[in-house]
VMD Tcl script that builds the backbone (N, CA, C; Angstrom):
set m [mol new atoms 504]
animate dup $m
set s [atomselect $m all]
$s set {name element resname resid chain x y z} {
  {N N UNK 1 A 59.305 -2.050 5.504}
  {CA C UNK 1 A 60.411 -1.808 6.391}
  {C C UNK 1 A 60.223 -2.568 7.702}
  {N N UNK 2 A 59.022 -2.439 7.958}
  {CA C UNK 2 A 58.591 -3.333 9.237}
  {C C UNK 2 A 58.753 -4.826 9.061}
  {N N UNK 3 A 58.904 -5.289 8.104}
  {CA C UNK 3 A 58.817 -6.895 8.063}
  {C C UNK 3 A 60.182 -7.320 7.159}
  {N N UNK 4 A 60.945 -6.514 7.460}
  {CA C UNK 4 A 62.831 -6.668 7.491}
  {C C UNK 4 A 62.867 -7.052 9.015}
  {N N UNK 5 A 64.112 -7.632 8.852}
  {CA C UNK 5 A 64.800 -8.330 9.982}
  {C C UNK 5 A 65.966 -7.139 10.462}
  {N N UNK 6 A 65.764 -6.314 11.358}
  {CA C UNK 6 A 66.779 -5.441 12.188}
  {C C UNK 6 A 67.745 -5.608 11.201}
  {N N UNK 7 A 68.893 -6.462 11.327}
  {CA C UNK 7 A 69.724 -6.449 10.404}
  {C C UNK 7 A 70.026 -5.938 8.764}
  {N N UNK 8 A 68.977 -6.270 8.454}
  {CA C UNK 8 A 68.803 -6.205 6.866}
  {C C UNK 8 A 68.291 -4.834 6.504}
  {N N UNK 9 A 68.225 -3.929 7.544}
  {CA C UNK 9 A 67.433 -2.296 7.552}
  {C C UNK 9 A 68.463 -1.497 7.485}
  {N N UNK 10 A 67.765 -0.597 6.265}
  {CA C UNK 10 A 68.671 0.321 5.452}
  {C C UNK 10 A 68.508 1.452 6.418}
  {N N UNK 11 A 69.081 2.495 6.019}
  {CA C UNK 11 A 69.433 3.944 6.827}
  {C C UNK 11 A 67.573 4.306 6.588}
  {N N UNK 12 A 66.866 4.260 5.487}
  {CA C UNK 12 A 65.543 4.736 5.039}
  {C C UNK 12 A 64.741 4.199 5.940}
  {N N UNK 13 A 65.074 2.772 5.836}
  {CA C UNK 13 A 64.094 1.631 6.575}
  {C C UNK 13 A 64.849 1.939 8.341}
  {N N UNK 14 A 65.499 2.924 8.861}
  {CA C UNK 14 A 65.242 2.797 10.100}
  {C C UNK 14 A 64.633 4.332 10.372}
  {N N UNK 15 A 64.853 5.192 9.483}
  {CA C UNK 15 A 64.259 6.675 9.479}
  {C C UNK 15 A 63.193 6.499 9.240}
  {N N UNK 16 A 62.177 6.141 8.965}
  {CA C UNK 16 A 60.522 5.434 8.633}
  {C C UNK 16 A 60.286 4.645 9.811}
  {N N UNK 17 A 61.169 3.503 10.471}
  {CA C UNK 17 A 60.508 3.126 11.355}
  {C C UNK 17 A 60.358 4.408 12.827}
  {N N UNK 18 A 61.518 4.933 13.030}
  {CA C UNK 18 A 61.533 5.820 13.701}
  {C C UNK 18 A 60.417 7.328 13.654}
  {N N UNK 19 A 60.273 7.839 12.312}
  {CA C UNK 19 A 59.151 8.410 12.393}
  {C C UNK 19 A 57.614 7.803 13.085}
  {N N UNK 20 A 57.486 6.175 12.254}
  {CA C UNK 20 A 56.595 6.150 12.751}
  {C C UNK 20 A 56.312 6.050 14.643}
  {N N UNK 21 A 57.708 5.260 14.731}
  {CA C UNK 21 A 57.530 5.411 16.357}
  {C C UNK 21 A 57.408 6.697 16.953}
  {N N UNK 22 A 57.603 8.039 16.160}
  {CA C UNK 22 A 57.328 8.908 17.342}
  {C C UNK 22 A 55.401 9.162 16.871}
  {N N UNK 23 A 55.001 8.820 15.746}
  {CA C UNK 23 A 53.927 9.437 15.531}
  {C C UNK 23 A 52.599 8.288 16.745}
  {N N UNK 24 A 53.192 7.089 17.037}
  {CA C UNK 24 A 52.606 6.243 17.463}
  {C C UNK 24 A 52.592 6.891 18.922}
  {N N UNK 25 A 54.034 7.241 18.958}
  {CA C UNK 25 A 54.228 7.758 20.626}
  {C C UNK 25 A 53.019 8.919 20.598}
  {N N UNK 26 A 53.058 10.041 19.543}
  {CA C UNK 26 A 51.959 11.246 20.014}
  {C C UNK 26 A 50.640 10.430 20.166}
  {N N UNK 27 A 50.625 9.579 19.729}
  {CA C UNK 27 A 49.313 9.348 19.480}
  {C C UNK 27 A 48.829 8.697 20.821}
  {N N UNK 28 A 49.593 7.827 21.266}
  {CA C UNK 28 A 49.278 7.398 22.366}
  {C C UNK 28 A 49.564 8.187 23.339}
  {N N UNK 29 A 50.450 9.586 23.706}
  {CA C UNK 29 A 50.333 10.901 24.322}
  {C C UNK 29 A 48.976 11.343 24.095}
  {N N UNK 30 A 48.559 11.816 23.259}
  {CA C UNK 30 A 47.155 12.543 22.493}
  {C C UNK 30 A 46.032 11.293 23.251}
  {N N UNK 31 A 46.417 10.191 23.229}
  {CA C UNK 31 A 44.743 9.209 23.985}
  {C C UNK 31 A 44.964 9.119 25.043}
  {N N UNK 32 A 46.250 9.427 26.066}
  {CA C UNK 32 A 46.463 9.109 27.440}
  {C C UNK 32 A 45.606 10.682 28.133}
  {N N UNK 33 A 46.211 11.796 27.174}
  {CA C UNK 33 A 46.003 13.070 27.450}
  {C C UNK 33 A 44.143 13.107 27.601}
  {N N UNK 34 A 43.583 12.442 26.224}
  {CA C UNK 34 A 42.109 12.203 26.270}
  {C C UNK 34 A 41.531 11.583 27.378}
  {N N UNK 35 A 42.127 10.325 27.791}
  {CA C UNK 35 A 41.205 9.461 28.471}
  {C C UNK 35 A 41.538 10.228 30.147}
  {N N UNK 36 A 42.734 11.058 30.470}
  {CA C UNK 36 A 42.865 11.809 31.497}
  {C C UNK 36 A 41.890 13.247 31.527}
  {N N UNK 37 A 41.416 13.897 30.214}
  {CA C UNK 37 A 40.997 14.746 30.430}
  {C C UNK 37 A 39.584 14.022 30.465}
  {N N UNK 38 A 39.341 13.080 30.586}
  {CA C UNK 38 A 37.631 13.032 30.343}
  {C C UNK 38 A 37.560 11.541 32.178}
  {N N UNK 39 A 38.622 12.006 32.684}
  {CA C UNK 39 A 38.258 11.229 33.824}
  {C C UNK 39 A 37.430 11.759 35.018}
  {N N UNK 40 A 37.630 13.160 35.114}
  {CA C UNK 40 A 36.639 13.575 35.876}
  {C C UNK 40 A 35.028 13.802 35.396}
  {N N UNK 41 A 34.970 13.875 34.173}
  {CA C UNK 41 A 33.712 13.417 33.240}
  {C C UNK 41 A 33.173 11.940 34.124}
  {N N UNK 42 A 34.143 11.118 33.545}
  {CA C UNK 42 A 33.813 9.676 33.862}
  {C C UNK 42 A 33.232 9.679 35.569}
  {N N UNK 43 A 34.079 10.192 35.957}
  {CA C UNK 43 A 33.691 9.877 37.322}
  {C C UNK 43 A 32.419 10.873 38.143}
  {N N UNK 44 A 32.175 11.796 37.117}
  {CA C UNK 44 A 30.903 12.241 37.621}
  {C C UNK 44 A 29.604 11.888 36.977}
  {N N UNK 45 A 29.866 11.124 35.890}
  {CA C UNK 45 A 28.743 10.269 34.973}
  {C C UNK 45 A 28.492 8.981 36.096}
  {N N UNK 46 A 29.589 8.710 36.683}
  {CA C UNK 46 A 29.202 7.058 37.912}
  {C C UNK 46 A 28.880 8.128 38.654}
  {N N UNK 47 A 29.387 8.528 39.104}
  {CA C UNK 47 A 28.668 9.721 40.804}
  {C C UNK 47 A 27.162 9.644 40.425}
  {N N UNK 48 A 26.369 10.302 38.973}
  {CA C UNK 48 A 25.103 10.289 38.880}
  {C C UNK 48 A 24.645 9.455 38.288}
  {N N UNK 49 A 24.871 8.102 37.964}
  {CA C UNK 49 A 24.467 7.168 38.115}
  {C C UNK 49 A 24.440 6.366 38.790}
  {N N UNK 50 A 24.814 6.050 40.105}
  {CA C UNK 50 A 24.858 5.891 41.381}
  {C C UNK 50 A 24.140 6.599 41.965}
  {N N UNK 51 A 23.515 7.691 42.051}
  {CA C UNK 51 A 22.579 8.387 42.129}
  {C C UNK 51 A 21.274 8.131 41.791}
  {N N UNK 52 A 21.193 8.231 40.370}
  {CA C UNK 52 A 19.841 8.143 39.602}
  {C C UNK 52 A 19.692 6.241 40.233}
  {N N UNK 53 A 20.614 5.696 40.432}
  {CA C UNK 53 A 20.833 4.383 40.774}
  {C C UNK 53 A 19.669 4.503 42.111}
  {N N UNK 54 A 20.137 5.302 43.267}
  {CA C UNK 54 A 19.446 5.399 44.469}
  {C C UNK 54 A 17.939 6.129 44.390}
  {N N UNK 55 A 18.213 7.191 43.754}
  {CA C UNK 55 A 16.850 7.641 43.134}
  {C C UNK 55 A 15.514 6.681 43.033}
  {N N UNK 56 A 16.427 6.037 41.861}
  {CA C UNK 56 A 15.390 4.790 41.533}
  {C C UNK 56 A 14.751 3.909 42.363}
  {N N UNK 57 A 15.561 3.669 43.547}
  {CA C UNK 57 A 15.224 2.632 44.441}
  {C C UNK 57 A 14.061 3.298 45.060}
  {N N UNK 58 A 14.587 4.331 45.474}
  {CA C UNK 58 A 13.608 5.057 46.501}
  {C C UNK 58 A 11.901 5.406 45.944}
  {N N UNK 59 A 12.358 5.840 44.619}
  {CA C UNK 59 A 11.028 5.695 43.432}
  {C C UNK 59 A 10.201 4.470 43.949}
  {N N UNK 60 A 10.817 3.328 43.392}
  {CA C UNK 60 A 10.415 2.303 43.958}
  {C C UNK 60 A 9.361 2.093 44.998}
  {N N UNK 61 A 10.174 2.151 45.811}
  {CA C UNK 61 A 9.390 2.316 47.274}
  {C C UNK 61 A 8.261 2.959 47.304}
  {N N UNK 62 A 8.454 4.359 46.927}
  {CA C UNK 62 A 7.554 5.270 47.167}
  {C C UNK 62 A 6.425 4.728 46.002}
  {N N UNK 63 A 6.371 4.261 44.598}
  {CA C UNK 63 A 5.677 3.853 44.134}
  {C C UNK 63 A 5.032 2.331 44.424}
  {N N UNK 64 A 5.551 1.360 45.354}
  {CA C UNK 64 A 4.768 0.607 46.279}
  {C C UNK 64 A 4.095 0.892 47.149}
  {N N UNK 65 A 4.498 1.902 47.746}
  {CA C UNK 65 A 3.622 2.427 49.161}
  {C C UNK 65 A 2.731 3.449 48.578}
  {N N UNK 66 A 2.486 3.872 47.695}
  {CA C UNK 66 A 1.442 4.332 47.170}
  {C C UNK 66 A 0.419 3.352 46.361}
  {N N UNK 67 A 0.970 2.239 45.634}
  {CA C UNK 67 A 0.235 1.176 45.544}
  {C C UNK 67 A -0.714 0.418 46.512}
  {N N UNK 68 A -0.075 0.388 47.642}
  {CA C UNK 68 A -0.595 -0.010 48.704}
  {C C UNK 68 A -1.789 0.605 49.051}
  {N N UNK 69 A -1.055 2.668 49.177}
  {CA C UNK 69 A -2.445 3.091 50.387}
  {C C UNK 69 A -3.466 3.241 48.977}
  {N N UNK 70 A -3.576 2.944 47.492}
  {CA C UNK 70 A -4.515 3.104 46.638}
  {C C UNK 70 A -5.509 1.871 46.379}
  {N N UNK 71 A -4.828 0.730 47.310}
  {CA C UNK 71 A -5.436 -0.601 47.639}
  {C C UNK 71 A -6.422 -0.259 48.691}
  {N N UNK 72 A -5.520 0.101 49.437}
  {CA C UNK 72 A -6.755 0.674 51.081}
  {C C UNK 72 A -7.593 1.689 50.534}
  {N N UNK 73 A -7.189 2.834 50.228}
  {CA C UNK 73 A -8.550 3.321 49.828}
  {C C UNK 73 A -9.445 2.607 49.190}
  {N N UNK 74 A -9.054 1.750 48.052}
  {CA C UNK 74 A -10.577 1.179 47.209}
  {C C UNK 74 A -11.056 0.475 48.416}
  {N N UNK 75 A -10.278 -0.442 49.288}
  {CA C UNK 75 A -11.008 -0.757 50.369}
  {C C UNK 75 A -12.225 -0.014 50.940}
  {N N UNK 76 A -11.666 1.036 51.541}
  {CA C UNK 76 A -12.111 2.458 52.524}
  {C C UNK 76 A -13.442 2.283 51.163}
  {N N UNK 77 A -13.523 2.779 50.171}
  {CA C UNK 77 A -14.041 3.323 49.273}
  {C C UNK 77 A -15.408 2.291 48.595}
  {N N UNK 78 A -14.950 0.866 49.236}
  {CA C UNK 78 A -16.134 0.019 48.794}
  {C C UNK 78 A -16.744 -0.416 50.320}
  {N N UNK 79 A -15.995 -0.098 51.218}
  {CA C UNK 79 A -17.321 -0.396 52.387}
  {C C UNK 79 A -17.332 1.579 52.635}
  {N N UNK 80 A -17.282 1.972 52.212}
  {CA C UNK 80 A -18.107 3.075 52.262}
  {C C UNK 80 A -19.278 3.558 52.001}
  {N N UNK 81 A -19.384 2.637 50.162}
  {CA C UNK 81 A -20.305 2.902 49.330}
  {C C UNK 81 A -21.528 1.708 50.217}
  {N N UNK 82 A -20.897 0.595 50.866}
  {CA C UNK 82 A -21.521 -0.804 51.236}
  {C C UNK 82 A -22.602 0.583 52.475}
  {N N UNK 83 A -22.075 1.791 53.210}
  {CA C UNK 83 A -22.454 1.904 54.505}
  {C C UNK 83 A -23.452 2.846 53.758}
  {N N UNK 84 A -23.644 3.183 52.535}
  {CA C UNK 84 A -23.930 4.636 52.071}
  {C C UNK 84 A -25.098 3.864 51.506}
  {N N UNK 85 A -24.958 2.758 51.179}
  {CA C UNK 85 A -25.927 1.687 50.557}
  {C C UNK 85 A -27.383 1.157 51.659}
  {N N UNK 86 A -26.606 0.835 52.519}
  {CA C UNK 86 A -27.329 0.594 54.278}
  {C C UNK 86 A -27.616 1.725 54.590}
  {N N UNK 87 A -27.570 2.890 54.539}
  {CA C UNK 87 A -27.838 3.875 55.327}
  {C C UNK 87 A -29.150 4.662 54.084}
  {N N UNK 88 A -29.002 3.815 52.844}
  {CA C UNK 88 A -30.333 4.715 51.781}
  {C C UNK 88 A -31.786 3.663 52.662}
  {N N UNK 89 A -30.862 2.404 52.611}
  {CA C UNK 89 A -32.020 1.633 52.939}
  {C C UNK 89 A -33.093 1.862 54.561}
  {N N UNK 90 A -32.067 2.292 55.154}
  {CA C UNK 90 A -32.632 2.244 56.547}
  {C C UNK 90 A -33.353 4.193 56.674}
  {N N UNK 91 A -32.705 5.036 55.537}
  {CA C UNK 91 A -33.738 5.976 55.142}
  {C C UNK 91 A -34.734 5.369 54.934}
  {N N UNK 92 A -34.921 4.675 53.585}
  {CA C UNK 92 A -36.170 4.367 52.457}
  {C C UNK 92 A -37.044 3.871 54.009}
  {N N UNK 93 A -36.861 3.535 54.586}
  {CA C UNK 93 A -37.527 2.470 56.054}
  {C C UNK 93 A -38.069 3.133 57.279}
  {N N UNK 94 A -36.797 4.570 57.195}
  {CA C UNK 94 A -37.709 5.480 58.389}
  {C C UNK 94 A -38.956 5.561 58.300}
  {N N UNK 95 A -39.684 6.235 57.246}
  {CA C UNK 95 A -41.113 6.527 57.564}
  {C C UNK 95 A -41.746 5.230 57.669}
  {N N UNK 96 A -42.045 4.266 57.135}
  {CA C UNK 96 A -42.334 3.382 57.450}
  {C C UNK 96 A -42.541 2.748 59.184}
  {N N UNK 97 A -41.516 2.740 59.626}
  {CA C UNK 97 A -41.189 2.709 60.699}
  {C C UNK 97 A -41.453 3.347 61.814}
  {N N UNK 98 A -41.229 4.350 61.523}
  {CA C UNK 98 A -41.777 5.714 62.238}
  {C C UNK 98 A -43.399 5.910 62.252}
  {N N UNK 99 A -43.827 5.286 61.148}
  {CA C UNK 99 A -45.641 5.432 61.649}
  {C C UNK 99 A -46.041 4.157 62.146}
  {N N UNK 100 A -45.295 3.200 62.453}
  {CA C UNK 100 A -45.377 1.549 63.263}
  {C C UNK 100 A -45.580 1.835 64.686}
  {N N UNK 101 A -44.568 3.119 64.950}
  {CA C UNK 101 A -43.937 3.784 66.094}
  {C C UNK 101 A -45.016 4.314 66.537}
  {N N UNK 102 A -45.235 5.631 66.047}
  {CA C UNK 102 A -46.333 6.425 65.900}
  {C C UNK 102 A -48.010 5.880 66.406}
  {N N UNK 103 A -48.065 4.796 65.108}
  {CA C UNK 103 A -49.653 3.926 65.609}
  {C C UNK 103 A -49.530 3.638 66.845}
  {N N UNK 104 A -48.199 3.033 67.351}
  {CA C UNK 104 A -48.537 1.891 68.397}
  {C C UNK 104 A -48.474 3.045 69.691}
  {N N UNK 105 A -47.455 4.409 69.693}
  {CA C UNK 105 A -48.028 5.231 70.965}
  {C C UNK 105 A -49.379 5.755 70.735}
  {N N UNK 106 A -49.681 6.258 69.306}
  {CA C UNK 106 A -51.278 7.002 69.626}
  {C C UNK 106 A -52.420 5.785 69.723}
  {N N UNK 107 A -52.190 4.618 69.811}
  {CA C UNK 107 A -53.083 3.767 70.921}
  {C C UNK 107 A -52.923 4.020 72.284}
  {N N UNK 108 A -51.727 3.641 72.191}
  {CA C UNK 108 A -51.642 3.759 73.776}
  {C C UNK 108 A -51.856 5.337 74.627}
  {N N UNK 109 A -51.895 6.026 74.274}
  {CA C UNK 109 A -52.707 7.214 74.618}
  {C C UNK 109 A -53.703 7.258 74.562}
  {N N UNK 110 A -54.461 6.710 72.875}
  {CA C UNK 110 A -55.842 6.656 73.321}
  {C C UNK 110 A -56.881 5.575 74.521}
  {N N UNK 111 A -55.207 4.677 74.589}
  {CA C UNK 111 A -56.225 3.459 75.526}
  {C C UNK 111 A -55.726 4.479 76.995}
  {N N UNK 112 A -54.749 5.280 77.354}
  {CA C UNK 112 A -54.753 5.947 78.189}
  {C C UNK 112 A -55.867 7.055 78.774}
  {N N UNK 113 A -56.370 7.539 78.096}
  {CA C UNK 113 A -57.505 8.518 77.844}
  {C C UNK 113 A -58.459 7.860 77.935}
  {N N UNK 114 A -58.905 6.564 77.415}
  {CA C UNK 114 A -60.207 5.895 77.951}
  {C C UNK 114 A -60.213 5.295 79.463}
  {N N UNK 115 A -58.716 4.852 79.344}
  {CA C UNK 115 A -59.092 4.467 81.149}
  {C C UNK 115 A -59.061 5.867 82.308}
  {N N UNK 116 A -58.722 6.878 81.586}
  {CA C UNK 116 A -58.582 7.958 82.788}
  {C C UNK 116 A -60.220 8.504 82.679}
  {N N UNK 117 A -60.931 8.337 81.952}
  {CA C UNK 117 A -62.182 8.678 81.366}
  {C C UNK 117 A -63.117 7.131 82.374}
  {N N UNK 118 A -62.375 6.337 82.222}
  {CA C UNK 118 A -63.353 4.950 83.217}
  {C C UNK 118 A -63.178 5.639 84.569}
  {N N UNK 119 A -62.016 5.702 85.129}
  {CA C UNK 119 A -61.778 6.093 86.212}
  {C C UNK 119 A -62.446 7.327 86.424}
  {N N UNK 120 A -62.863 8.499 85.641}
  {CA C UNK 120 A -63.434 9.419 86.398}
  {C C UNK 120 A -64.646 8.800 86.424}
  {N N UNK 121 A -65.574 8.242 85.560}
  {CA C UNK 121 A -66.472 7.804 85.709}
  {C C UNK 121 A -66.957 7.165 86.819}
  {N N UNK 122 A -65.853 6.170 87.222}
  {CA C UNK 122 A -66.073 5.716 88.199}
  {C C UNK 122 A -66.100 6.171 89.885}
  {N N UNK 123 A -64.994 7.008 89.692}
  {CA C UNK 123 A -64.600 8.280 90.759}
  {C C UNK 123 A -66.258 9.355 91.289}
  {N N UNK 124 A -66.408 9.203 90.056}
  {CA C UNK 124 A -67.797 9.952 89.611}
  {C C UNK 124 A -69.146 9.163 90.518}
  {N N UNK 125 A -69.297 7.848 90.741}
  {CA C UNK 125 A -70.266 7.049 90.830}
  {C C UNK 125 A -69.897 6.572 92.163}
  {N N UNK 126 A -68.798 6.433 92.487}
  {CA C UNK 126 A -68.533 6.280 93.789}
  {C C UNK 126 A -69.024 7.400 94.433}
  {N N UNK 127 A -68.740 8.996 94.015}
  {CA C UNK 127 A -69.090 9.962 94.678}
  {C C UNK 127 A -70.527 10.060 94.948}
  {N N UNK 128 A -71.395 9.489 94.157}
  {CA C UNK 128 A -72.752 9.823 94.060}
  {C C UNK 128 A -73.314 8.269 95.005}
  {N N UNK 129 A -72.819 7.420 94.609}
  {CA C UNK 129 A -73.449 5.963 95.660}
  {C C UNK 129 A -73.833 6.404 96.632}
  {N N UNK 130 A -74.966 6.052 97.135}
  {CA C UNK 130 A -75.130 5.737 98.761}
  {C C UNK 130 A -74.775 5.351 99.894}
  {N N UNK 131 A -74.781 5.668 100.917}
  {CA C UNK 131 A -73.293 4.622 101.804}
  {C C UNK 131 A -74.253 3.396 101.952}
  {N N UNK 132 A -73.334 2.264 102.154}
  {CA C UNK 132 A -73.942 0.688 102.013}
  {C C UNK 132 A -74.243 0.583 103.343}
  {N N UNK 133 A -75.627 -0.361 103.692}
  {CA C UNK 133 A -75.968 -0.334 105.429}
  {C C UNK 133 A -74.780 -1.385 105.821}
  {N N UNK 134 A -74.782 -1.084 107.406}
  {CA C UNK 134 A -73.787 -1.765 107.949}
  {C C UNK 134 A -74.606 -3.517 108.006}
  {N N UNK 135 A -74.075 -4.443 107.788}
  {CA C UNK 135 A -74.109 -5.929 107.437}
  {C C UNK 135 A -74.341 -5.918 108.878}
  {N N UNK 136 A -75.140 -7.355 109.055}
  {CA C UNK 136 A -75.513 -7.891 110.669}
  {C C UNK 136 A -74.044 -8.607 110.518}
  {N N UNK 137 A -73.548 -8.271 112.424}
  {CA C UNK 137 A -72.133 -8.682 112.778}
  {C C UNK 137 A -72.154 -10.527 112.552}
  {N N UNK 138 A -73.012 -11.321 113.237}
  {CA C UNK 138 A -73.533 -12.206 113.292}
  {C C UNK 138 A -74.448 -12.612 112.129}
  {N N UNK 139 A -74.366 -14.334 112.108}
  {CA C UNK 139 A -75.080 -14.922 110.823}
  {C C UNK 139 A -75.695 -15.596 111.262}
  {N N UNK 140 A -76.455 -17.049 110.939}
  {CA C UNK 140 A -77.070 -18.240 111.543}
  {C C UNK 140 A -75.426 -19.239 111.809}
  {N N UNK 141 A -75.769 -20.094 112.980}
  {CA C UNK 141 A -74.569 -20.781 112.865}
  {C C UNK 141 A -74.578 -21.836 112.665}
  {N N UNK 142 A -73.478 -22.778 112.112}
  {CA C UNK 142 A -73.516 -23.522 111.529}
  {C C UNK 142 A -73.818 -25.048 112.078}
  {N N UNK 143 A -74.779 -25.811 111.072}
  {CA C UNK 143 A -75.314 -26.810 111.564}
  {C C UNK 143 A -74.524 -27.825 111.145}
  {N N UNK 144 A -73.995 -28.943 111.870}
  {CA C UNK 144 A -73.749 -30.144 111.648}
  {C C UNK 144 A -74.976 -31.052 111.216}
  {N N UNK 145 A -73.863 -31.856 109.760}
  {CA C UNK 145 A -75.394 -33.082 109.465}
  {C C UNK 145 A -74.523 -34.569 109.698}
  {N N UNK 146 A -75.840 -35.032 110.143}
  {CA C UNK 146 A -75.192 -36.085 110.364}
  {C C UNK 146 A -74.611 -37.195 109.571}
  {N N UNK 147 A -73.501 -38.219 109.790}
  {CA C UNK 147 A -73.062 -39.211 108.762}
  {C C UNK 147 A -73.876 -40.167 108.307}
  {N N UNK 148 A -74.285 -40.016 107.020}
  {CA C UNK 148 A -75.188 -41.348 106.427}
  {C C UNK 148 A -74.282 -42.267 105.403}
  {N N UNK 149 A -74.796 -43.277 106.111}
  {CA C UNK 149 A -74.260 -44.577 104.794}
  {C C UNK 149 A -74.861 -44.835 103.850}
  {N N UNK 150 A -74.177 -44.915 102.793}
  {CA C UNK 150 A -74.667 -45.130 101.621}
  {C C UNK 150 A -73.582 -46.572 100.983}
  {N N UNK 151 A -74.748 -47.587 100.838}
  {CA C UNK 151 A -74.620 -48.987 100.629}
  {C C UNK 151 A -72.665 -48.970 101.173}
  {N N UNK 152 A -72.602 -48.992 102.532}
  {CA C UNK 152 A -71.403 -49.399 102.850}
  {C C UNK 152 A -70.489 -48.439 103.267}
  {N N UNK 153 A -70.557 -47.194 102.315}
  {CA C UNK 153 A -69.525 -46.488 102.794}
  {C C UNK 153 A -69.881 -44.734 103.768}
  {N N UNK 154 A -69.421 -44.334 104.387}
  {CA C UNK 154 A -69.463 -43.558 105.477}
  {C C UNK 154 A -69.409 -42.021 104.520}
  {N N UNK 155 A -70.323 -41.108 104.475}
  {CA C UNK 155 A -69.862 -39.618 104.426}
  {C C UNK 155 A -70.083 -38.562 105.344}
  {N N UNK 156 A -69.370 -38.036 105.691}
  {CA C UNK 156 A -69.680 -36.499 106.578}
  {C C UNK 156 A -69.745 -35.705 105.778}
  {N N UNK 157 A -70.786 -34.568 105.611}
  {CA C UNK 157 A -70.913 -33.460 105.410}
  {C C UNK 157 A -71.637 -32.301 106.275}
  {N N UNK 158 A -71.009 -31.001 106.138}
  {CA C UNK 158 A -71.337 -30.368 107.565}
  {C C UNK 158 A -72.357 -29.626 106.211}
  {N N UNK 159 A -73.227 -28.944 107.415}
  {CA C UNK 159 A -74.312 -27.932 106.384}
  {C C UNK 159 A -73.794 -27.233 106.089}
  {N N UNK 160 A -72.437 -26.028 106.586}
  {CA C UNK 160 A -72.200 -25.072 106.043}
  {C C UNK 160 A -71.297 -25.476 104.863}
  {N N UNK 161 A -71.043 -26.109 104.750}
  {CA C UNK 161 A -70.488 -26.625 103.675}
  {C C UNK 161 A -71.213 -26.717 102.409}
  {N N UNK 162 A -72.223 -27.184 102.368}
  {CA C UNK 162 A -73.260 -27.322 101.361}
  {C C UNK 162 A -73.739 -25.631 101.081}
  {N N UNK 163 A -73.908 -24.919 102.119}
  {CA C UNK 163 A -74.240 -23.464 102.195}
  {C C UNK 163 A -73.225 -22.770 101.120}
  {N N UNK 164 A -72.354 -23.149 101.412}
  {CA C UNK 164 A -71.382 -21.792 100.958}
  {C C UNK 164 A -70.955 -21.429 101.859}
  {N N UNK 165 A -70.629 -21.778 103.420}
  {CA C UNK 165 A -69.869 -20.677 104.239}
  {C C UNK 165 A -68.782 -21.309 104.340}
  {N N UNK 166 A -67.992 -20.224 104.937}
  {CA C UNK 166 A -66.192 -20.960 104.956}
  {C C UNK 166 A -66.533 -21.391 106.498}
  {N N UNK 167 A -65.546 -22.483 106.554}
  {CA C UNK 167 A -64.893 -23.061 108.452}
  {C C UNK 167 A -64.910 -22.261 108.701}
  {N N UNK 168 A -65.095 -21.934 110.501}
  {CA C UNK 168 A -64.913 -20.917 110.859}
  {C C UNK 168 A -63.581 -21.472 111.654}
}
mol reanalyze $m
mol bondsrecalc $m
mol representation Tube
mol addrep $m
């Protein structure tokens, strides 16, 4: 009936096309009615995906910046172990060290204790000495010698000089 020419359509062939036009019409009533009842669907499926959309981003982020501070810690976490490493060693080294320490003051105490031990001794011997007689104020005084030549050339020497006494 559909592939007659308007003209050539019987009373049957326009009662058939006409049924079908109204069944086409419900039908496309029945999908307008569908795609209207499922628009607020639609539009709250984009609302939360636009959402889960922002969600995500922020995920993102937050899973970089936790990347990050898990970078710094291993940082933090290997000069930690580097200070924990230096700090066994400079244990293992105290005693060592500490009796280097040790030797070198209990000398020096004991060299303290021997000189406070000279000094009394000496304190000691001074106390007991005799007083020294008083020295003559006056000495012999000093003689001039005279200049002799020797093959040509001229020397002075005074006697106290030869003595040991200072100029006076």
């Amino acid at each position: 009936a559909t592939k007659k020419e308007p003209a050539d359509r019987g009373g049957f062939d326009l009662v058939v096309l006409g049924n079908l036009e109204e069944a086409f019409a419900k039908l496309a009533e029945g999908l307008a009615a569908t795609m209207a009842s499922g628009e607020p669907a639609r539009a709250e499926a984009a609302a939360a995906t636009a959402a889960m959309e922002a969600a995500a981003g922020s995920t993102e982020a937050a899973v970089s910046a936790a990347a990050e501070l898990v970078r710094s810690v291993a940082e933090d976490v290997r000069a930690a172990g580097a200070a924990v490493r230096a700090a066994r060693k400079a244990a293992a080294r105290w005693l060592p060290d500490a009796k280097v320490v040790m030797d070198a003051y209990d000398a020096l105490v004991a060299q303290a204790a021997e000189l406070a031990g000279v000094l009394g001794d000496f304190a000691a011997l001074k106390e007991s000495a005799p007083e020294p007689e008083p020295m003559a104020a006056e000495g012999p005084e000093p003689v001039a010698a005279e200049p002799v030549a020797a093959e040509g050339v001229e020397v002075g020497i005074e006697a106290s000089a030869v003595l040991g006494a200072t100029d006076p």
